[in-house]
N, C-alpha and C positions, 0 to 999 in steps of 0.2 A: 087657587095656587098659593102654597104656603114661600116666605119668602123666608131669609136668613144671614145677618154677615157674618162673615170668616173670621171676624177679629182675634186674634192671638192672644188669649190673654191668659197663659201662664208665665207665674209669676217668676221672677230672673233671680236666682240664688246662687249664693260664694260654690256651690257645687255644681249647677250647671249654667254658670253666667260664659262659662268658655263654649258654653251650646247652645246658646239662643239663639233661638232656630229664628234668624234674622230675614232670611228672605222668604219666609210665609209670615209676615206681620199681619197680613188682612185689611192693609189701609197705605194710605199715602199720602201724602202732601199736596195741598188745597190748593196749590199756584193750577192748577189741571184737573181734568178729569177721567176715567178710566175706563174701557165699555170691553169685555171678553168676548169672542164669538165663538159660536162651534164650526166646525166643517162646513156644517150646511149653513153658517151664516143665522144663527139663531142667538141672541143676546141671553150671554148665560150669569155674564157676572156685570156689576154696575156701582160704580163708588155716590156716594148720596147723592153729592155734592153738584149733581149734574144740572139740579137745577139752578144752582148760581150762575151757568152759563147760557141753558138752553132752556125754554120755558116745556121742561117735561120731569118730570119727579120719576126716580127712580123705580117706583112698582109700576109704575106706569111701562117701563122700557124695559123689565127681566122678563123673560119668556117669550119675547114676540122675534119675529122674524127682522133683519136689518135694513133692509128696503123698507118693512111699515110702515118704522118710525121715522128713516132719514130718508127716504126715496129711494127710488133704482139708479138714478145718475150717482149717488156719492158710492152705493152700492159694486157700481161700476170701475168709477175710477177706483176704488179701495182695490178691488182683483186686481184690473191690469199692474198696478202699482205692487201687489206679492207675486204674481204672475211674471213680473218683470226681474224679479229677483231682486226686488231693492228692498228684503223686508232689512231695518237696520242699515238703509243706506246709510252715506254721510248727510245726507238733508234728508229731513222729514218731510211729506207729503202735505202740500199745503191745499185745501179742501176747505170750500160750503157745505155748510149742515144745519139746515132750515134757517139759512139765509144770515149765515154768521161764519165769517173766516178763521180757520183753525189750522194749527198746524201739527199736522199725527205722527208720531212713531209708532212704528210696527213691530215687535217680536211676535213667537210664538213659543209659548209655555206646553209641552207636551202637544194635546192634541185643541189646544184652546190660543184663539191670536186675540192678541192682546193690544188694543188699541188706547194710545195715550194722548188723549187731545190739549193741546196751548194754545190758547189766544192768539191770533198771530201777529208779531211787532211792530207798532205802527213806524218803528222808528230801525226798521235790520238793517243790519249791511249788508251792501250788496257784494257779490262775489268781487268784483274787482278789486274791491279795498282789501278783502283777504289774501288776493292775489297779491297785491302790490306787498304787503306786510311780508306775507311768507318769501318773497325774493328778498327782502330787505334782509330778513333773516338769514336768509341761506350765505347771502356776500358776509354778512357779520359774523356766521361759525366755521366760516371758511376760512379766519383768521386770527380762530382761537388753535391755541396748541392740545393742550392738558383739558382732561375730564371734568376739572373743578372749574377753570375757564367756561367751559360752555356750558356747565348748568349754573354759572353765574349770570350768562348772556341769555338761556332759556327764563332764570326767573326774570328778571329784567325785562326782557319783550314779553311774556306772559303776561307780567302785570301792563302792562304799557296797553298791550291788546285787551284784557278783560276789563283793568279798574278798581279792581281787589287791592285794596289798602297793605294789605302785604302777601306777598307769595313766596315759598322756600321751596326748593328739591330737600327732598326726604329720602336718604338712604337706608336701608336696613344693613344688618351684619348677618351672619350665620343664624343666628338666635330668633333674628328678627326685631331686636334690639334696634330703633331708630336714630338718626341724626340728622341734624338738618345739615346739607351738606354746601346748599345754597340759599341765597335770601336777597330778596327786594321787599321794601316796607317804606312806608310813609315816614317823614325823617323824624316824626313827634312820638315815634311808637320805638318800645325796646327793642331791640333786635336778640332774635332767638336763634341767630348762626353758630353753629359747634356745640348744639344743645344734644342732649342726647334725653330719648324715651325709650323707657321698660317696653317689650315685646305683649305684656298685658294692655297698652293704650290700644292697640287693633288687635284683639284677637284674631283667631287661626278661621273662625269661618268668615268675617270680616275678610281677609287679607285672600279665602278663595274666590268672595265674591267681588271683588277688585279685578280677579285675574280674567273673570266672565263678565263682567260690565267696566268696560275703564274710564267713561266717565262721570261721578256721581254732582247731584248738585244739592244743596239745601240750601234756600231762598227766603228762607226766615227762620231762624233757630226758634222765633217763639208759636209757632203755627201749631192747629188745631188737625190733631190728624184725623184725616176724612177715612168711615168705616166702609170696605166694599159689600157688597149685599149680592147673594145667587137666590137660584130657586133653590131649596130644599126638598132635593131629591134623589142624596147621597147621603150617606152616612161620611163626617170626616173630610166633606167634601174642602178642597182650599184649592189656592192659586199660588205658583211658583215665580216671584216678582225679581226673579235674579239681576234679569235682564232690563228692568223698568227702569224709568228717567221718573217715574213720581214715587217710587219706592218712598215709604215710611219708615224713617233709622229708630234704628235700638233708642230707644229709650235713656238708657244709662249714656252713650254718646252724644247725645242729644244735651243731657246734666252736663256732660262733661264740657262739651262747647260753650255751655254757659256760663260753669266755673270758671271759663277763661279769657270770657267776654265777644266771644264773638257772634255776628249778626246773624252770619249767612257764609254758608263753605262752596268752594269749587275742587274736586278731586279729581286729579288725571292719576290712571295707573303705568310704573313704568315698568314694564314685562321685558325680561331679557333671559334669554334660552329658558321660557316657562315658565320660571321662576319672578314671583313679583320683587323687583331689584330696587322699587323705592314709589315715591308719590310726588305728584304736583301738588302740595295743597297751599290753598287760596283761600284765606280771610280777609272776610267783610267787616268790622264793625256794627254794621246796620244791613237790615236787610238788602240783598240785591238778587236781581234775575240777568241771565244775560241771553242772547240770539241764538238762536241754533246756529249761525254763521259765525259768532264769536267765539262756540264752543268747539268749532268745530277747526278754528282755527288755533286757538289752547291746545284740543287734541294733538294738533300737528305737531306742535309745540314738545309736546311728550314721546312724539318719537321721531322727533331729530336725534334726541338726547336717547332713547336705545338702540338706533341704528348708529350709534357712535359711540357707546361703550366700546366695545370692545377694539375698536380702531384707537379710541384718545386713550384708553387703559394698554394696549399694547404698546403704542406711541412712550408714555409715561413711564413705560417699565423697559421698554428699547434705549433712551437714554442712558438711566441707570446701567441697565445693562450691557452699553456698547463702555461706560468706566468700568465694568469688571473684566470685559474683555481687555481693554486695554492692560490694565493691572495685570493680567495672567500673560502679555504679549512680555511684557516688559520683563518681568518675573522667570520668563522660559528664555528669553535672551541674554540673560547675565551667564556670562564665561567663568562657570564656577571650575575650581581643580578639583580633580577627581580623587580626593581625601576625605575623610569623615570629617576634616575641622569645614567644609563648603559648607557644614549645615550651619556654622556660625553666623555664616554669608547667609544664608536663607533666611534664617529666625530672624535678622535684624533688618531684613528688606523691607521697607512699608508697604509693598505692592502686595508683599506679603495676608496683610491686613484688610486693604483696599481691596482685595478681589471676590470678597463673599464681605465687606462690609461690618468684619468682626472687629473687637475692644481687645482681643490677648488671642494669640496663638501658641501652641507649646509641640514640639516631634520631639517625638522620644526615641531615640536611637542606640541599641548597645547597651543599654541600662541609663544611660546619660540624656537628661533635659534641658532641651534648648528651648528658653522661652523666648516670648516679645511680647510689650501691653498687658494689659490688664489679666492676666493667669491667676488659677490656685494652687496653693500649696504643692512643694514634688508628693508629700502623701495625699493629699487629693486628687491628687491626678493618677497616682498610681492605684486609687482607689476605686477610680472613675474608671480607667481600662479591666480593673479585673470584673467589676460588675458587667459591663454591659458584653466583655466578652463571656461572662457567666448567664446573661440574661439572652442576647441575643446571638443571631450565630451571622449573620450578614456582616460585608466587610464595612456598610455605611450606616451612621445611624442620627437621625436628627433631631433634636426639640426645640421646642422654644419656652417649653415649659420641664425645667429636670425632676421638679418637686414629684412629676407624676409616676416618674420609673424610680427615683429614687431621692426618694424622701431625706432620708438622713444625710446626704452631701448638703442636699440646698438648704438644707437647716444654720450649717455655717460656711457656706461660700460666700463667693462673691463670682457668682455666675449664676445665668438663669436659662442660657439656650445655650446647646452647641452645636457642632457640625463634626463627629468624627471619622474618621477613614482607616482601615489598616492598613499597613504599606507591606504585611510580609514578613516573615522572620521576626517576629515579634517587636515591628516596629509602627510606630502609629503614629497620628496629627491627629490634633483636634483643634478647631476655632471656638471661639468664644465670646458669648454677650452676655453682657451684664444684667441684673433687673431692672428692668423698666419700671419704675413706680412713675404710674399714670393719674393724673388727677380727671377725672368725667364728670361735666358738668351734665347734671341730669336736669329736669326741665320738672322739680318734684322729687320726693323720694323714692324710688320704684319700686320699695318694698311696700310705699301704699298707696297704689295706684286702684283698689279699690277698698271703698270702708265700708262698715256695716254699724249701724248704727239701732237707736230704737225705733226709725221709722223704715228702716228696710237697707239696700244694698244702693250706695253710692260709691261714683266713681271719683279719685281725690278732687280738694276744690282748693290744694295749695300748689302755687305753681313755681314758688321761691325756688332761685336755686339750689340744690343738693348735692354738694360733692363727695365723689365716693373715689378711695385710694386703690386702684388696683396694683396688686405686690405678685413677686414668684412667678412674673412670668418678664421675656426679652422679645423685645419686638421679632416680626414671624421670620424667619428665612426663607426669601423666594426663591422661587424656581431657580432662578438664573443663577443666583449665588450659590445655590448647593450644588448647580452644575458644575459653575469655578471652581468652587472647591475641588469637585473629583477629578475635573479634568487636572488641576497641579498636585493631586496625591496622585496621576497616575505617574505623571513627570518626573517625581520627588522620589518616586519607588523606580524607577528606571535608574533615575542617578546613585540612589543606595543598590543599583546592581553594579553599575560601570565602577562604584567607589569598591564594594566585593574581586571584582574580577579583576580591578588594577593593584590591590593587596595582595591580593594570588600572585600577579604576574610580579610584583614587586618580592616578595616571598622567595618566588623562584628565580629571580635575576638575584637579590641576596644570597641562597643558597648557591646559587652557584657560583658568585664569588669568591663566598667561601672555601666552595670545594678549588677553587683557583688557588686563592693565595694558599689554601691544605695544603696543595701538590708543592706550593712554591715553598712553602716551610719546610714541608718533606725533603724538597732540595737540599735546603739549606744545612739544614740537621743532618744529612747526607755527608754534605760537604765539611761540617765542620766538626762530623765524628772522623772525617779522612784527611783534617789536616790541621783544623787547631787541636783537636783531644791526638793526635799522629805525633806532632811537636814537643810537648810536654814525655811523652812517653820515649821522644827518639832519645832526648836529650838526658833522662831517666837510665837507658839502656847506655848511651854511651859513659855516664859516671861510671857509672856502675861497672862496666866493661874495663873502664881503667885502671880505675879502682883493684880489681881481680888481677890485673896484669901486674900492678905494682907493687903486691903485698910485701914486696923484701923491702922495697926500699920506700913507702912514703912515710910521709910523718902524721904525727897527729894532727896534728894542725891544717894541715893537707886533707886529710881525713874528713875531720870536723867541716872544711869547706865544702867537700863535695857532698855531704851529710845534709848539709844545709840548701845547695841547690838542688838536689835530688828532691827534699819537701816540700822547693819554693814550687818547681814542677809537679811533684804532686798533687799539692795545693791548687795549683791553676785550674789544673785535671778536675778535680771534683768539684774547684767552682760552676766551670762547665758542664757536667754533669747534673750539678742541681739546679740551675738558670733554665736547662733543659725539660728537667721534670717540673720544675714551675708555669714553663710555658706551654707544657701539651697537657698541663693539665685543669690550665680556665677551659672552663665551657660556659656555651650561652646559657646563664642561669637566672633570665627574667623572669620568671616565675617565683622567685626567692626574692625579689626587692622587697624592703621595708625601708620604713626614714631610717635618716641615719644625720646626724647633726654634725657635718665637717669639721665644723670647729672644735670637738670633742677628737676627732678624728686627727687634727694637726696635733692638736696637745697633746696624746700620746705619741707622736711620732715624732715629734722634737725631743722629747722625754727619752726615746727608743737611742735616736741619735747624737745625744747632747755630747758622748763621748768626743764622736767626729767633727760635730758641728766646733765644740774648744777645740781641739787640734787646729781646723782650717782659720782658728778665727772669726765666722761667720756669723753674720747679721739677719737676722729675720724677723722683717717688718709685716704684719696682717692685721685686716681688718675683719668685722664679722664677718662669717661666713653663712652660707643658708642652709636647710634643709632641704636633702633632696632625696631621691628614691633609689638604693645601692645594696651594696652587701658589702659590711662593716668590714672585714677584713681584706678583700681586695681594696677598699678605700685606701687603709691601711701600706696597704704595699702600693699602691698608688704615689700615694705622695713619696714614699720612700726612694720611690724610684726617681719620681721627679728631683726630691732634692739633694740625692746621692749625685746625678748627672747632674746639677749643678756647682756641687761643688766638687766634682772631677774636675770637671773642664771649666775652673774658677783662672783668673788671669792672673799671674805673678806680680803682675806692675799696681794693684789695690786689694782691699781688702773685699774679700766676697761676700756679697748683700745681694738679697732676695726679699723680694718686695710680694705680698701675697694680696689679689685685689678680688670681688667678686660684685654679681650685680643682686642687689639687695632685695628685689620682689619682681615677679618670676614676669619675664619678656616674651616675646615671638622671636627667635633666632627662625628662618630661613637657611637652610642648605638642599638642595638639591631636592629630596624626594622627605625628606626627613624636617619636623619643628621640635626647634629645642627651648625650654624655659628657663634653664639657669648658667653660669658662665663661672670659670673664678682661673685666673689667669697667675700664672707665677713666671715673675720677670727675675732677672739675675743678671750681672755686671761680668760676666765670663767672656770668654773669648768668642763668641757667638758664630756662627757660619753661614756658610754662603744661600742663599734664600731659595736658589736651584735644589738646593738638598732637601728642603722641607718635607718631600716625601718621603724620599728613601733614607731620614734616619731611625722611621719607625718601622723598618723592614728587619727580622732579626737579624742579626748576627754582622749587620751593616754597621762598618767602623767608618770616619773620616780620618782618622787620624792612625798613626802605628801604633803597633803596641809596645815601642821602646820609649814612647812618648804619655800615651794614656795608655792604664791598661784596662782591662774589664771585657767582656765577652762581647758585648753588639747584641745583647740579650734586654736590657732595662727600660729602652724607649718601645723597643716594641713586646713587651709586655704590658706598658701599658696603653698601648693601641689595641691590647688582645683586652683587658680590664673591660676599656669604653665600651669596646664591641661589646663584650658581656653585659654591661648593662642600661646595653641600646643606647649609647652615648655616644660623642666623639672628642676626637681629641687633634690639636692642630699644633703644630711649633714655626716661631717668626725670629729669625735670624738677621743677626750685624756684625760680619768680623769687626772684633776686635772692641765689641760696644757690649757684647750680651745675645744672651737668649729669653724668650716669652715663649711658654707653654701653655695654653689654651687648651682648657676643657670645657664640654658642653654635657649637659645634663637632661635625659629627657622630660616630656612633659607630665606630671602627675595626673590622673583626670580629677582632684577635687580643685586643681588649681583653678584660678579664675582667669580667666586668658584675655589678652586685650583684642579688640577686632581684628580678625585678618585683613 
């Protein structure tokens, strides 16, 4: 009978070192020994070494049946024991075999079982001590909160239980990228907590064969690996050691352990929905073995910690999340007015911020950018909506990375992730985070994690640390936050409907005002073509009438007099007439505002009346005036009118003075339904009236006085309440017999003004 070991021995190269076919190595580790069986119980495979335990040399024991060599009683209990279903129990099979105590684990590799025999401890624990440990355990992670908490408390009793000079929980990332996420060590050794490894320190078949044996051990990093031997009676023939406790490791990890100094490894795998979610690993210094009841109790250990991921990770992210719910309670509670200025109220809210956990938020509404926090530019932003409405068509779109959709923004922002939403009508929100520049302490350079040298492929032997600067990207947006988000853009697009639908109804409560006080002008113009323009012309007919009657006998001079009241009548008549056609014919002309600089505005109009103003004597005191948003020639008559009605109705007992005041950088006025931002008030020393009247003397054609006393139509105050009107303005008067009058105008708001909070 020809015999043969399986040894692996092709050579591991920078092109297939990510395929080293790792679990048919051919050999294993000398703490043991190895024996394959067939179905029928016939010894097919044998590692050399067998006779360091048992006094029989392996050609001795390939080919023979298993009873031959070890008797029918071990023979026996070996069946009932796979018979039982405990191949891979949690305790391995403790058995005699010619008259020596061993303890066996069982798999089975295809159609061949796989028996691995230990020495067995003279010194194990007994189950009670691991019982006692693991209750100890369970009261201690009972009163961790957080995920990093209990694999701080997992490493801790781990080492506590095994002995291992230092133990860490090992997370990976997406990549498979490492970190040690937790860490207990001896207090003389560095600590490798917040280290981070390249996804090449465990390759991809490595990291499956973790997912199908999750405990591994190596018991001397400097051991002699022992070759297994078959009959030779297959071509290719080998053995699948996935499942083995004596497996023989790669080679290059094996280097790699010793580059780093350690003795001896414990590996627990932590599998969470399938996927391998990190490692227990456990360094020795110096060689070390430990119990199948030790290891068994470490095992436990490793999945405390997966049946608790996803409870201490939801825990951990239910806090967080129960602050953004708060944020978004807070934020839908604010009693905003149902005006486009409410978005001022919104941008400037912090709950604003706090609900998705962003640096700057910006809505863009109507053309107009309402920031808060850390924002870009209005043309980066306007830059940012026409892209990803050009790119994407969905109303939500999120990164955390911008450089990937669009390169040229994140070249010069100052943002790296957003959250946007459309609200509708071409209005949007977006949140935003900044870049995260992350410093990663790596454990080594991870660009050379393996080198190649002139005596072949090693794996690094520098373990300094490496820092590496991650840029262009903002920490990720969870779940929870892109939910707050959408749920208050859907809020924010409800109130830009209620702020639509109250401009409508405001629209049409104006218009209809208007068509009110129409009808009521109509009246008025009625009335005072039937009986002030009636007057002028009765008194017209009666000269003139007498005039006719007396041709024989008047004189010239008589003549000449009634010549002269006839024109003054006249004259009245066509005042009336053109006050008339001045006033039906402002119209709402907001669409025609431009600046217009009042004090340009007053100068010519002092200029217009400097004639009147010497006659009365009049003083006119002003200060600067602002800029505001009009149409220059109603301005014009604006003031004319104002300071024509003041010095009508100027007081005989002083000289008349008019004092001109405004407010010099633009405010919030408050009125009713309407914000106003600029003011300029013209006071005067006349005979001022009764403060009941303040409405109705900007009603036309409305006189306080007769017209034997003042004269003038009841046309000039409310022409310029028909001005304001025009240009969305208003206008107010404050009266004091016998002290003055104050004229009050209001100015609407410009949108590039800068407005102070509502």
């Amino acid at each position: 009978m020809k015999i043969k070991d399986i040894v692996n021995r092709d050579i591991v190269t920078l092109t297939n070192c990510e395929h080293e076919p790792i679990h048919i190595p051919g050999k294993i580790q000398p703490h043991g020994f190895l024996i394959g069986v067939t179905s029928n119980w016939k010894i097919d495979f044998c590692t050399e070494n067998i006779a360091a335990y048992l006094n029989l040399l392996h050609t001795e024991v390939l080919g023979k049946d298993f009873k031959s060599v070890f008797g029918t009683e071990a023979e026996k209990q070996l069946l009932e024991y796979i018979n039982e279903d405990k191949i891979q129990d949690v305790f391995p099979l403790e058995i005699s075999l010619l008259g020596k105590l061993f303890q066996i684990s069982i798999h089975k590799s295809y159609d061949i079982y796989v028996l691995e025999a230990e020495p067995q401890f003279p010194d194990k624990e007994k189950l009670a001590d691991v019982y006692t440990q693991t209750i100890q355990f369970v009261t201690q992670m009972n009163n961790t909160k957080s995920l990093k908490d209990l694999c701080a408390l997992v490493a801790q009793g781990t080492r506590e239980i095994t002995g291992y000079d230092r133990v860490m929980i090992y997370r990976f990332d997406e990549e498979y990228n490492g970190e040690v996420f937790a860490e207990s060590c001896r207090e003389d050794l560095e600590p490798f907590l917040g280290l981070h490894y390249p996804h090449t320190d465990i390759p991809a078949q490595a990291r499956e064969l973790y997912i199908k044996n999750q405990l591994r051990l190596i018991v001397d990093i400097n051991y002699e690996p022992v070759p297994i031997y078959t009959v030779d009676d297959k071509e290719n023939k080998n053995l699948d050691l996935s499942l083995s406790i004596l497996r023989s490791t790669s080679p290059i990890h094996v280097e790699y352990l010793k580059n780093m100094g350690v003795g001896a490894t414990l590996t627990i795998s932590l599998i969470h929905h399938d996927r391998l979610w990190g490692l227990i690993a456990c360094h020795h210094y110096s060689e070390k073995n430990i119990s199948p009841e030790i290891r068994l109790a470490a095992k436990l250990q490793g999945q405390f910690i997966t049946s608790q991921i996803d409870i201490r990770q939801s825990n951990d992210e239910n806090i967080n999340a129960h602050k953004s719910i708060l944020a978004l309670e807070q934020l839908t509670s604010i009693d905003l007015p149902i005006k486009q200025e409410s978005l001022e109220i919104v941008s400037e809210a912090p709950q604003l911020l706090e609900l998705c956990n962003a640096a700057g938020v910006s809505i863009i509404s109507r053309g107009k950018i309402y920031k808060s926090g850390i924002v870009p530019s209005d043309e980066q932003i306007t830059e940012l909506i026409e892209g990803i409405n050009a790119k994407f068509s969905n109303e939500i779109f999120t990164t955390h990375k911008i450089s990937d959709d669009f390169p040229e923004l994140a070249q010069n922002s100052n943002f790296a992730g957003i959250i946007y939403h459309s609200l509708g009508n071409n209005d949007h929100i977006i949140w935003y985070r900044p870049e995260t520049i992350s410093e990663i302490n790596w454990g080594g350079d991870p660009e050379k994690s393996i080198i190649k040298d002139s005596n072949g492929l090693h794996p690094r032997n520098s373990f300094n640390i490496w820092k590496q600067i991650v840029k262009n990207k903002s920490s990720v947006w969870k779940q929870y936050e892109i939910n707050a988000a959408i749920q208050y853009a859907h809020a924010l697009h409800n109130q830009l409907i209620l702020i639509m639908l109250s401009e409508e109804e405001e629209k049409y409560r104006s218009q209809s005002e208007i068509l009110k006080e129409t009808n009521s002008e109509l009246e008025n113009i009625n009335w005072i073509s039937t009986h002030d323009l009636q007057e002028p012309l009765r008194k017209i007919q009666l000269i003139t009438s007498k005039m006719l009657s007396e041709l024989d006998v008047i004189s010239t001079d008589s003549i000449s007099n009634s010549l002269q009241r006839v024109s003054k009548s006249a004259n009245r008549m066509s005042g009336l007439l053109e006050d008339i056609l001045k006033y039906t014919r402002i119209k709402n002309t907001r669409d025609t505002l431009h600046e217009v600089d009042l004090n340009e505005i007053l100068e010519s109009t002092i200029k217009e009346m400097s004639e009147a103003l010497s006659e009365s004597n009049a003083v006119i005191e002003s200060e600067n005036l602002p800029k505001i948003h009009a149409i220059g020639f109603l301005m014009r008559q604006l003031f004319i009118n104002i300071l024509q009605n003041s010095l009508k109705y100027a007081s005989v007992e002083r000289q008349p003075k008019i004092k001109i005041t405004a407010s010099q950088e633009p405010v919030i006025i408050h009125d009713k339904y309407k914000v106003y931002c600029h003011w300029v008030r013209f006071s005067d020393n006349g005979i001022g009236f009764e403060q009941k009247y303040a409405e109705s003397i900007f009603k036309v054609f409305t006189r306080l006085h007769t017209q034997e006393h003042y004269t003038g139509s009841g046309v000039g105050l409310a022409l310029c309440k028909k001005i304001m009107q025009a240009v969305g303005g208003d206008i107010h008067a404050e009266g004091k017999p016998g002290e003055g009058t104050d004229i009050v105008i209001y100015f609407p708001c410009d949108p590039e003004d800068t407005l102070l909070p509502i």
